[in-house]
C-alpha positions as CSV (number, residue, x, y, z in Angstrom):
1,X,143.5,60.7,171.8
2,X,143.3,57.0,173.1
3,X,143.5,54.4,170.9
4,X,141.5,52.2,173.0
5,X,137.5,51.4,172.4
6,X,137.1,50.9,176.4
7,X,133.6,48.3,175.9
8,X,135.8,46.5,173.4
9,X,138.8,46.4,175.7
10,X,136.9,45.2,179.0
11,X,135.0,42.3,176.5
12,X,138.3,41.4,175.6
13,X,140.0,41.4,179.0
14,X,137.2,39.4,180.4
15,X,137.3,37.4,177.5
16,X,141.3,36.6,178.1
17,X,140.6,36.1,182.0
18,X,138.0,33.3,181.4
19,X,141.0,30.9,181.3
20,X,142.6,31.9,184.6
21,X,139.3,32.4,186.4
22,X,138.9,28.7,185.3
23,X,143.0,27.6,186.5
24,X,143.0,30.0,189.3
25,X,139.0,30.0,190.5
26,X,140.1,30.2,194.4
27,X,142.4,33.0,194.1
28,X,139.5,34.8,191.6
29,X,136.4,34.4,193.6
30,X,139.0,35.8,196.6
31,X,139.9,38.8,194.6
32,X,135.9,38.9,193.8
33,X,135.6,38.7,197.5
34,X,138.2,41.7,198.4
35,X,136.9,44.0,195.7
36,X,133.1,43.3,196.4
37,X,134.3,44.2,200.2
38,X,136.1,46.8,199.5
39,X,133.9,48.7,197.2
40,X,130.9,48.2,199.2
41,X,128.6,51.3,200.8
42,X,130.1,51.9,203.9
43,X,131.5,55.5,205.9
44,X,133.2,56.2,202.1
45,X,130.2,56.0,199.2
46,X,130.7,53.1,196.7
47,X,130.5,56.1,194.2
48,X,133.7,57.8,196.2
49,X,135.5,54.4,195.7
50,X,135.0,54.5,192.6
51,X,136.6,57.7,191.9
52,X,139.3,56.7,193.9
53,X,139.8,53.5,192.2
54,X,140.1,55.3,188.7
55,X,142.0,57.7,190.2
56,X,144.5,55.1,190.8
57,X,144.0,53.8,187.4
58,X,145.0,57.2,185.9
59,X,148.0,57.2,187.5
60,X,149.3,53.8,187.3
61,X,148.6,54.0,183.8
62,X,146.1,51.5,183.3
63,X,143.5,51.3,180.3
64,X,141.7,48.2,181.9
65,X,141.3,49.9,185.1
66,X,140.2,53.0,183.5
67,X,137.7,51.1,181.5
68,X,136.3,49.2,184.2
69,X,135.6,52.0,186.6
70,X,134.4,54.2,184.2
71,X,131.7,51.7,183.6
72,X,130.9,51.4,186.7
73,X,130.7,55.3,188.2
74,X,128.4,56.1,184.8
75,X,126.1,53.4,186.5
76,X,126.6,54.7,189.6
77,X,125.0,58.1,188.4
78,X,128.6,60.4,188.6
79,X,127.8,63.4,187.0
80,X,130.8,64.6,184.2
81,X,131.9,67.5,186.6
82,X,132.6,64.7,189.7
83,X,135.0,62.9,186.7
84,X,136.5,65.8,186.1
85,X,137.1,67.4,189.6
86,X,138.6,63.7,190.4
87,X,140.6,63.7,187.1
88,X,142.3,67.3,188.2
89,X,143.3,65.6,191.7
90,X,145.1,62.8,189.5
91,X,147.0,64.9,187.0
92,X,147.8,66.8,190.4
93,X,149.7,64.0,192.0
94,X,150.8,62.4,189.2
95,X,151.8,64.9,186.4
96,X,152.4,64.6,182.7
97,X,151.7,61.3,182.4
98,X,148.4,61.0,184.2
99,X,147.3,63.9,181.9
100,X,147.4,61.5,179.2
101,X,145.8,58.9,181.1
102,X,142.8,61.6,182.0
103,X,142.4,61.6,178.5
104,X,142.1,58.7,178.2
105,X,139.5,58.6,181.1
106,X,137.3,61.3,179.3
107,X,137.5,59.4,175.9
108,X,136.0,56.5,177.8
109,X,133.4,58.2,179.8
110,X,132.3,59.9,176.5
111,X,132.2,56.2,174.8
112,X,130.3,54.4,177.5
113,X,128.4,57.7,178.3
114,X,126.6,57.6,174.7
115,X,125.9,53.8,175.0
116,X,124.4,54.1,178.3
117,X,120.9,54.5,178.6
118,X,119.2,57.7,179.3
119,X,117.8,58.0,183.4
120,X,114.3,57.7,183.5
């Protein structure tokens, strides 16, 4: 089971960035830019990104990615069975060790999932 506490872990990795937003603010508000681009409505549904961009978090292995995404699809309204039709695609292509990472994915979507609040 992951050892992370996902909200914890994206408060604390926003928390470490303040610094180098500060330093670094060009290169920041340009990676704002690329993201906000990227992730944007378009032929491809923002929710669809989204899956694809923890997709990629799964299988590069990485918990802030993971966190961050999840956060953002449970806003986005992805149901459970989306995560996990997405999560079986991922263990697919990247094996044993996105397995673990797609538990790790689940333990967050079950974490952020409780502290969200209900849909009117």
């Amino acid at each position: 089971m992951s050892t992370f506490a996902h909200q914890a872990l994206i408060r604390d990795i926003n928390t470490s960035l303040k610094p180098f937003r500060s330093s670094q603010s060009e290169a920041m508000k340009g990676f704002a830019q690329l993201a906000q681009a990227a992730m944007a409505e378009g032929a491809i549904s923002a929710k669809h990104k989204e899956l694809m961009a923890l997709a990629i978090g799964v299988t590069q292995k990485c918990s802030g990615c993971i966190g961050f995404h999840v956060k953002a699809l449970i806003k986005l309204g992805t149901t459970r069975q989306e995560l996990d039709e997405m999560l079986a695609i991922a263990v697919y292509m990247g094996g044993g060790p996105a397995l673990m990472y797609a538990a790790e994915a689940v333990h967050a979507w079950e974490e952020m999932s409780a502290a969200a609040p209900a849909a009117a």
